[in-house]
N, C-alpha and C positions, 0 to 999 in steps of 0.2 A: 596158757591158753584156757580159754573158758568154753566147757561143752555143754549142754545145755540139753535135754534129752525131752523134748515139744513134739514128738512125732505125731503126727494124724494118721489114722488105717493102716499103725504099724502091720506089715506084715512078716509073716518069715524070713523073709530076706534082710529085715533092720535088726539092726544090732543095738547091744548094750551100750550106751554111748559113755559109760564113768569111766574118769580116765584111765583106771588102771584096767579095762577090757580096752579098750577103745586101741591103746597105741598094738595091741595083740591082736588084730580083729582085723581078716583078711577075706574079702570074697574074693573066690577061686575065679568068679566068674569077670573079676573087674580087676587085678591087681595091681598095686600105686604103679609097681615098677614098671606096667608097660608102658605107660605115658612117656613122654620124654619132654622132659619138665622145661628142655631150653628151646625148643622150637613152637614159637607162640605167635598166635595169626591174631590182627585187629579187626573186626568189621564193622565201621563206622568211626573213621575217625577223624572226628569233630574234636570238638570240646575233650570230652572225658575220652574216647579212644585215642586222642591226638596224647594225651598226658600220658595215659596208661603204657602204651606200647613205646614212646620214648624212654618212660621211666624204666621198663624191664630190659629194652634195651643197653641204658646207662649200665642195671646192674649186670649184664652180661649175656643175657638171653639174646638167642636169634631171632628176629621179629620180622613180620611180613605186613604190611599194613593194606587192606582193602575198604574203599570207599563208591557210594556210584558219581561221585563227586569227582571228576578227572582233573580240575584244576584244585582240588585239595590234594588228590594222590600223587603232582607234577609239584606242588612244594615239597611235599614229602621226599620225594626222590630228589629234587634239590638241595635238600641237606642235609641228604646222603643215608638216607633209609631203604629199605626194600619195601616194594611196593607189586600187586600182586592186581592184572589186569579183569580180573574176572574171581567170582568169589571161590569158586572150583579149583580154582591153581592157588590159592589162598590157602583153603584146606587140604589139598593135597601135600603141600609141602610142610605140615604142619602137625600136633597132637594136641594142644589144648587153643582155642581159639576162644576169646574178649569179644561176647557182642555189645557193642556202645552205640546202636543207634536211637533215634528218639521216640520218645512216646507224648506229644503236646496233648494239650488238651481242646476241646473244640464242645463250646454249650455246656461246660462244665463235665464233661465226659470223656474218660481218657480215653486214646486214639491208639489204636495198636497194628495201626497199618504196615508201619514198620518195620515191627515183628511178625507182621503173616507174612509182607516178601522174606525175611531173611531166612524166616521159617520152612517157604516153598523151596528156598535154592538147599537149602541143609539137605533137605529131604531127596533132593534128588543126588546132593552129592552120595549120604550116607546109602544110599540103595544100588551105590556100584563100587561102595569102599571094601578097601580089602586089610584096612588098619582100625585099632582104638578110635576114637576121639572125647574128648573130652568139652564141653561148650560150658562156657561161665557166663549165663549174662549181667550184664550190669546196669542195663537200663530200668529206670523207675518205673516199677510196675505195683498197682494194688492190690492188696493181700487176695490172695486163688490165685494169681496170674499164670505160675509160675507150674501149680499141679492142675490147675482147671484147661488152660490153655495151651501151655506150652510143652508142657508134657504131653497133654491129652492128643495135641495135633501130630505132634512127631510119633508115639504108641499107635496113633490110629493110621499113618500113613508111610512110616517106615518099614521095609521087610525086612530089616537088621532089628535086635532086639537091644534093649535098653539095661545096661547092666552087664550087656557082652559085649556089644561092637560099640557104643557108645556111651555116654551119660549128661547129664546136667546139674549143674549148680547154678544159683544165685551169689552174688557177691555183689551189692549193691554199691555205690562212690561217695564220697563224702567231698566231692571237689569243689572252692570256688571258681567259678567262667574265669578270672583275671589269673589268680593264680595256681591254674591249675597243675602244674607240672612240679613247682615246691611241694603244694599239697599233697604229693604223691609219695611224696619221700616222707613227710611227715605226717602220718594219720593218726588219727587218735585213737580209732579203733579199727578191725577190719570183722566185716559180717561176712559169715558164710550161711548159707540157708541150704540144706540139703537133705534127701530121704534115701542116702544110704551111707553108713557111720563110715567107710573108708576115703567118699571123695574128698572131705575135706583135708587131707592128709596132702593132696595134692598142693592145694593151693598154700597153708601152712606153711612148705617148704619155700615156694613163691614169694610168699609175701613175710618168711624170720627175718629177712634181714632188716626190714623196714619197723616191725612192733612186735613186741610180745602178748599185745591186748587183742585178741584173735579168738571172736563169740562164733562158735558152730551152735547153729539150731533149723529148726524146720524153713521151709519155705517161708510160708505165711509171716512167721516172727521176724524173719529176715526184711521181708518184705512191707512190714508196719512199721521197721525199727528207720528204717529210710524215710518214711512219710511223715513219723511223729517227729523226726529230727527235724525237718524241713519247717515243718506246721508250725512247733514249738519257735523257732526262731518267726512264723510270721504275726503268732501270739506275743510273743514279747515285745518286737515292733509295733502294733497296734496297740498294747497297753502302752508302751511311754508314748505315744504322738494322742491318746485320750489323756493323760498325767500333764501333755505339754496344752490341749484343749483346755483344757480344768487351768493349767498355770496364765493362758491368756485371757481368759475371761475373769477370773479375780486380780491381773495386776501382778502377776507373781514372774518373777524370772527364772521362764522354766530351762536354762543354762545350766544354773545355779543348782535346782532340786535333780536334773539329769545327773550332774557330777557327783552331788552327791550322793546320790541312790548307787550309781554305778560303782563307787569306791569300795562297798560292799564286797569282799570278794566271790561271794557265791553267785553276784548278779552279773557283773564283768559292765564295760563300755560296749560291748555289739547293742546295736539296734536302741540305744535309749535315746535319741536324739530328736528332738521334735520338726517333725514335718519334711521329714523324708520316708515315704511310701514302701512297702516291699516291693520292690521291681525286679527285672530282672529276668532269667529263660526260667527261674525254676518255681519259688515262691509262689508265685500268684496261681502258675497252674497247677501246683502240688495240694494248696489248699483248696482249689477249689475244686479238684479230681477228689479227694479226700470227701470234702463235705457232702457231695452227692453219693459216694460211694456207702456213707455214713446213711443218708437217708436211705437209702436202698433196700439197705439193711436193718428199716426202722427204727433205727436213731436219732432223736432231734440233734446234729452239731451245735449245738448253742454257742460255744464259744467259737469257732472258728465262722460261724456263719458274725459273728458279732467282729472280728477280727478283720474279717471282708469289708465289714459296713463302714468301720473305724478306715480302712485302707481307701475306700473309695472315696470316703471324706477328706482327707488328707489329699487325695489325687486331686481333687476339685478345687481343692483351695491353692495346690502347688501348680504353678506352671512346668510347661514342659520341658520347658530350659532349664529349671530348678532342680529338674528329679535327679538325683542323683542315686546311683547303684550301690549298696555298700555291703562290702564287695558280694558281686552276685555269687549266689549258689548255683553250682550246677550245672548240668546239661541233662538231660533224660527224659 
């Protein structure tokens, strides 16, 4: 496991993260063992909650899954999961709870409506709880989401305290839409983002049996490391459909220069294929939640605003029938 010690406004309460404090590092106030690591509640699940809570399920965990989707939560229960009518009987019956609902974007601006209801109902559960809980979320959020909002909401409106009756992590997904339930089993990395050095010990246990590439760091890091991954696959896509531009305009078969770039082992065959678009739930609005989030911040995005421009050209020249998804990333 790789820990990684990024903390913002450390305070007293955070700890030494190297690993030789880290695995000896116990707050009195939060301890692993009160969790009960096999009763695991889903809220939202689509896409990524539908993979997630089957997956823990396989491995043997009790799982409850909550949707406001009644005809997702009635397949669900048809093949033979539990299913939980109200998100309050969800966390009741549960210690660490998966939120997977979505964050789209709208005008280039991520939409976190989402997460203020899931936010509201927490709120009211945690202020008549009488157990731990522990919340992972996993939906794509931009870097602050996570200490600016979702902390900030639940400190400012819970009378439980944060650290004793409850806590928070990020664990962002690296799912594609088609295959998202393999991808579960196989990941290639798993991100924990947290601001206090014992929770991620929680999820660790969770998610051994699946990798041993298991990055603990701050929020924030957790939270770009989700969006560069995204962006980066929509950069790469737009540089080969400009390589396959450039190969149609001088006569070149750009087949031919894709194969062969791609045999490259560093470069791989994802996304080198001319004149297929990033499409898709995640791509298009990851980058473009990104680029404005970039400007906000007074940074010109040069390259992903270039990445867009290359993508929209490509859309214009591809019909609709043509676009094809390969394979999409994501849901969040």
């Amino acid at each position: 496991m790789y820990i990684l010690e990024e903390k913002k406004n450390k305070s007293k309460n955070d700890y030494d993260l190297s690993p030789r404090n880290y695995i000896n590092t116990i707050n009195s106030n939060a301890n692993v063992s009160d969790f009960e690591l096999s009763r695991i509640s889903i809220v939202g699940s689509g896409v990524v909650g539908g993979a997630t809570g089957k997956g823990f399920h396989k491995l043997g965990h009790n799982v409850i899954f909550y949707d406001i989707s009644k005809h997702r939560l009635e397949a669900l229960k048809n093949e033979g999961y539990n299913i939980a009518d109200n998100l309050n009987e969800a966390l009741s019956q549960t210690d660490v709870t998966f939120v997977c609902v979505n964050t789209p974007t709208h005008n280039s601006q991520q939409d976190l409506s989402q997460i203020f209801s899931v936010l509201h109902d927490i709120t009211e559960y945690l202020n008549t709880a009488e157990k731990q809980h522990l919340f992972v979320f996993r939906s794509t959020i931009l870097p602050g989401t996570m200490r600016n909002v979702i902390v900030d909401y639940l400190e400012k409106n819970c009378i439980t305290k944060r650290g004793i009756d409850y806590d928070v992590v990020y664990n962002p997904e690296f799912l594609r839409e088609t295959t998202s339930y393999d991808d579960f089993f196989k990941p290639d990395r798993v991100i924990i983002g947290e601001d206090h050095a014992q929770l991620s010990k929680v999820l660790e246990e969770i998610y051994q049996p699946l990798t041993k590439n298991i990055i603990v760091t701050s929020f924030e890091a957790a939270e770009l490391i989700k969006y560069a991954s995204n962006c980066f696959l929509s950069l790469k896509i737009s540089f080969f459909n400009e390589i396959g531009l450039i190969c149609k305009h001088l006569g070149i078969d750009h087949k031919v220069v894709s194969l062969g770039v791609s045999l490259d082992k560093r470069i791989g065959k994802y996304g080198t294929e001319f004149g297929r678009p990033f499409d898709g739930m995640c791509l298009p609005k990851d980058t473009q939640a990104l680029a404005a989030f970039i400007k906000q911040n007074r940074i010109e995005p040069d390259l992903l605003e270039i990445a867009l421009n290359i993508n929209k050209k490509i859309e214009d020249m591809t019909s609709a029938s043509q676009q094809l998804s390969d394979p999409k990333e994501t849901h969040s």
